[in-house]
Structure formats: structure tokens, C-alpha cells
N, C-alpha and C positions, 0 to 999 in steps of 0.2 A: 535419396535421403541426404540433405543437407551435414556434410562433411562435420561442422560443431554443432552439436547438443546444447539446447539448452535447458536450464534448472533453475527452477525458483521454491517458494513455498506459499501455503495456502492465504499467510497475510499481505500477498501479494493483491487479492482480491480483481484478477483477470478475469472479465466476463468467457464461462465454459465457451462459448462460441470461436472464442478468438485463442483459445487455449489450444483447441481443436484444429482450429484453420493453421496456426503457427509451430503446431509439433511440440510446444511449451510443455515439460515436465513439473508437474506441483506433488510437492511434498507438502501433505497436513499436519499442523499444528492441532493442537487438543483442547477441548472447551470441556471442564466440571461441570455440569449442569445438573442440580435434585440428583444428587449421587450416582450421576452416569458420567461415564467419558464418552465422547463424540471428537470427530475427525470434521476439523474447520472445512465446510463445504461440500464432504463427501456424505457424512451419516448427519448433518445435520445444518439444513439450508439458512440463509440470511432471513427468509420469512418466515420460518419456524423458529427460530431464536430469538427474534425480536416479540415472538407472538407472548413466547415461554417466557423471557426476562420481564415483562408487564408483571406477574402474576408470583415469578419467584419469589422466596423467603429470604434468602441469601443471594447475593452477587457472585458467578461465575468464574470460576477459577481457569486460567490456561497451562499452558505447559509446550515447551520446545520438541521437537522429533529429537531423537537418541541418534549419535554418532553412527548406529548401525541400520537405523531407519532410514539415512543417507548412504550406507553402505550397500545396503540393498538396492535401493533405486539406481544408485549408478552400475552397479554391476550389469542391472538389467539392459540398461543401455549400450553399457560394452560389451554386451552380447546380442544386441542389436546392430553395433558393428562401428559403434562410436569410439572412434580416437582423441579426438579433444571432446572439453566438456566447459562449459560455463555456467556454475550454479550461484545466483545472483539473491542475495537475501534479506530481511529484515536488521534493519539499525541493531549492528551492534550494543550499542548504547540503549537497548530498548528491548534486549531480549538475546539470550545465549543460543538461540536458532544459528548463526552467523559461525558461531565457533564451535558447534553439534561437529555442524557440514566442512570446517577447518579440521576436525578430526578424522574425520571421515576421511578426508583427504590424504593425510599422512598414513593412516592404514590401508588406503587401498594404493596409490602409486608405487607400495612395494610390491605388491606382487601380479599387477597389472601395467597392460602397457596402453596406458591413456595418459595425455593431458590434462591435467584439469585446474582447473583457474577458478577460485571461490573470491567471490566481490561482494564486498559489504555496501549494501544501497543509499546507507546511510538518511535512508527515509522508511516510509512506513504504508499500509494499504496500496493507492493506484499510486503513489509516488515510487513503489518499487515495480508496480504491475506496468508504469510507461517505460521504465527501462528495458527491463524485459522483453516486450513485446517490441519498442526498434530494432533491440540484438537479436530477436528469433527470427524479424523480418530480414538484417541481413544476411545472419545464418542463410536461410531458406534461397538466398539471391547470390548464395558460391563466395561470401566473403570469410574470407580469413580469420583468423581467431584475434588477431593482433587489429585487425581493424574493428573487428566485433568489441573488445575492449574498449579499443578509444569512442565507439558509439556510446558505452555503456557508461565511461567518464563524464560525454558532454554531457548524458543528459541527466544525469549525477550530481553533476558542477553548476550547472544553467535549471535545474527546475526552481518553481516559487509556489508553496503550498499556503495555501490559509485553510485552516477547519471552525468553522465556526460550531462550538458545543451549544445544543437546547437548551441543557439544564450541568448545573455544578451540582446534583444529587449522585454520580456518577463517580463523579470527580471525589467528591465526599465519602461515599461507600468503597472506592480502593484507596483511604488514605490519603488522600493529593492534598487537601485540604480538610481545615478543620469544621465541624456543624454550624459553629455561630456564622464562620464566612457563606455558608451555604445559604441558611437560613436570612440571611442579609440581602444575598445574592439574589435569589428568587423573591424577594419581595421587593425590590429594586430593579427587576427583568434585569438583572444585569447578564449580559451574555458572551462569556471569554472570546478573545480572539484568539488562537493556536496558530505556531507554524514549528517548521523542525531546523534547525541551525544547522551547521557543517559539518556537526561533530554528528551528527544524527538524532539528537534531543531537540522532546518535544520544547517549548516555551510558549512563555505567556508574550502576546503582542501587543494586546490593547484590549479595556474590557466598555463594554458599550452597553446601552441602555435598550434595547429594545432589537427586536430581530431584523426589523427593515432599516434601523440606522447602522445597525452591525453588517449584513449585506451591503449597502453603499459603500461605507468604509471598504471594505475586503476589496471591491474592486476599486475605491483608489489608490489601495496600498499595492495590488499587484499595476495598476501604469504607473507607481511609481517604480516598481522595480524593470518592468518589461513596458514603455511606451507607446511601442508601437509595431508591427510588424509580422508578420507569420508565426502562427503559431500552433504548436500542439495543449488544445485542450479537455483537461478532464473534469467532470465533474461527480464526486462520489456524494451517495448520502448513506445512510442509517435509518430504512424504513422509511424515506420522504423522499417517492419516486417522483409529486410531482412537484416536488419544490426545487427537486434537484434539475427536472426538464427547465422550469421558469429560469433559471439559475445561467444554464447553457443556452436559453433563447435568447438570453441578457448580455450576454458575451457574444456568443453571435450576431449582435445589431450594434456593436461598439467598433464606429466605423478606422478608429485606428487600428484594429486587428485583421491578418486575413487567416481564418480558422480554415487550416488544412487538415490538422485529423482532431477528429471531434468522438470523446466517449464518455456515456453516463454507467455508472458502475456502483454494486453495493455493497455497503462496508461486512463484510463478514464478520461471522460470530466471535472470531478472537478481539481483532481489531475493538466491535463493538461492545464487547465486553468493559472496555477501557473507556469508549466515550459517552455511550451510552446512545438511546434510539433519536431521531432526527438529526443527527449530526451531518452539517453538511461543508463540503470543501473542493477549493478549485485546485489544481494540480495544472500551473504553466511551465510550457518549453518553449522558448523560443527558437524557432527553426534556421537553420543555416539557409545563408543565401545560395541558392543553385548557379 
């Protein structure tokens, strides 16, 4: 067993495969759905909620895990036999998940004897699920908690997200905007470009007419941030598994890139609650030279 633990949460959106092979702990977040509560990914899958949101009356409500919902998890671990702990979460700025797990924190180092280091990801979906899963790979390879951190900074500091949104009907139904913008929007195919700043908030990047000129842009806006060079890339969607494969065929034939880890991943029911179904985005790291 890998000396540090690691912790994330369900809007992490880790494919189960990789959750499993890396030891990664997920805490579930909460999806309202026709007056049920459901556990982001465990009682209720990314193709069952996309199926159920078509057809809903109302928009989805979420909700953070409780201070003791992170209490409990990590107990369990330190009765698994963990010492140190990194639980790695959802943009602050985007949701009080981040500062649940900071509570959590100060109640349990009194009367346990763990480490434990809570890091705000300052991103959101596979933008927190890529950090995560470098720090559980070094976990897993006998690194240090201090070196486990600084993995968890670079790729923190260096990712570049674009999410491209389907529809602003999404956006419109949680507030973001108002109906006339909507209603303009979709008859204009206009189609936001999204990414997440430093601070962890989302933003508007550029809004574009039509989905295959919005695609081309996204990939010239990420060479211009990342040129050239090895990379880790992700691609997640919202219920558009083969747009998101064409997406990663696309980057993989961009011969300025050398794609060393390469993941397609689906935006789970919290996440997608907020952008709504087809939503799709690249998630780059530029990789250190060896």
C-alpha cells in the first residue's frame, strides 16, 4: 500500500477503471433529480442522467458532501493504515466541496495521527480527475507527500481547458444568462467557448457560430497556449462518446504533439447538470522533459 492516500470527489469524473487500478478514493457529490437524491456516479450513472435530463420538468439541483461525509472517508483510511492523505477537489470558486473537506480537516488532525494536505484544483471535471490521477501514480511509485504536491501544482499551474457548450438552454435554465440571450443564441448556432482561469472560474472565451468552426478555433487556441511538444491529453464529453473519440483522433494526428497519455472520459451527472448534454472539452498538460 502506497505510503500517501489519495482523495478526490465524484466531479472529478475518473474513469471507474483507472480509479481502481490507482487506489483513488471518490467522495460523491449529490444530483436533485424528480425529487430524489442520487450519489454523482455511484446510484446514478452518466447514461442514466443524460437519458433522464431529455425528459425532466425541472433542472437538477446538486449539493456538496458534509464535513463528516469527508470525515468518515478518511477515517476509513486511517484505519487502513494511512499516514499522510491528499484529498484533491473541485474549484473552490465553483462550489463549497473544497472547504466541506478543509473542515474536515481541522476536525480530524485533532484527534488522529495523519497528515493530511487538502488542495483546491482550481478546475473542474477531468481537469481535476488529470491531477489526481499523476498524484496517485506517484503515490503508488513510493513518492513522497512533498513531491506528490509539487506533481499536483504542475499540473494545476500548466493545464489549458476549453469546453465547448451544445446549447445556452442550460446555461439559461441555471441563471447564467438571460432567455432573450438564449433564444438569439440558438438561432444564430452560436456556440460558447468556456475555459476556467487561475482563480478556478469558469469564463466566456469566445462565442462562435457553428460547432465545426468552434472545434477548429479550440484547437487553435490551445497551440497557442501549448505549441508544441508532449503531451497529456484528455478529452471529456456529455453523452457525445463519438464526437469526443473524433476530437482525440484530431489531436492525435497534430503532428506538433507527442500524445503520451491519452483519456476519453464522461462528464458526470453534477458536472453535467451545469452544462448540459453534448458538451465537449480538451484538457492539456504539457509534459516535462525527461
Amino acid at each position: 500500500m502506497a505510503r500517501v492516500h489519495v482523495f478526490t470527489d465524484s466531479t472529478a469524473d475518473i474513469p471507474k477503471e483507472l480509479q481502481e487500478e490507482l487506489n483513488i478514493r471518490v467522495i460523491p457529490l449529490k444530483v436533485h433529480l424528480d425529487n430524489q437524491s442520487y450519489l454523482d456516479g455511484k446510484t446514478l450513472t452518466p447514461e442514466e442522467f443524460y437519458r433522464r435530463l431529455e425528459v425532466a420538468e425541472q433542472l437538477p439541483t446538486t449539493s456538496q458532501p458534509s464535513p463528516m461525509d469527508f470525515c468518515d472517508a478518511y477515517k476509513q483510511a486511517i484505519a487502513d493504515g494511512a499516514e499522510e492523505i491528499i484529498s484533491i477537489h473541485l474549484s473552490s470558486a465553483l462550489s463549497g466541496t473544497y472547504q466541506s473537506a478543509v473542515l474536515a480537516k481541522g476536525m480530524l488532525e485533532e484527534e488522529a495521527n495523519v497528515k493530511l494536505t487538502v488542495v483546491d484544483s482550481k478546475s473542474a471535471s477531468y481537469g481535476i480527475g488529470v491531477v489526481v490521477v499523476a498524484v496517485a501514480r506517484a503515490a503508488l511509485a513510493d513518492k513522497s507527500l512533498e513531491e506528490c504536491l509539487e506533481i499536483a501544482n504542475y499540473y494545476i499551474e500548466n493545464q489549458q481547458i476549453y469546453f465547448l457548450v451544445d446549447t445556452l438552454e442550460y446555461l439559461k435554465r441555471g441563471g447564467r444568462i438571460g432567455k432573450a440571450a438564449a433564444v438569439v443564441g440558438s438561432l444564430l448556432n452560436i456556440k460558447p467557448i468556456l475555459s476556467i482561469n487561475k482563480e478556478g472560474e469558469i469564463y466566456p472565451v469566445e462565442k462562435v457560430r457553428g460547432k465545426n468552426k468552434a472545434f477548429g478555433r479550440i484547437l487553435e487556441l490551445a497551440k497557442e497556449k501549448i505549441p508544441e511538444g508532449a503531451l497529456s491529453a484528455t478529452v471529456i464529453h456529455a453523452d457525445a462518446p463519438e464526437e469526443a473519440s473524433r476530437w482525440m483522433e484530431k489531436l492525435m494526428n497534430q503532428p506538433e504533439y507527442d500524445i503520451r497519455e491519452n483519456v476519453i472520459s464522461s462528464i458526470g451527472p453534477v458536472i453535467g447538470t451545469h452544462t448540459g448534454p453534448a458538451t465537449l472539452a480538451y484538457i492539456l498538460v504539457p509534459l516535462k522533459k525527461e
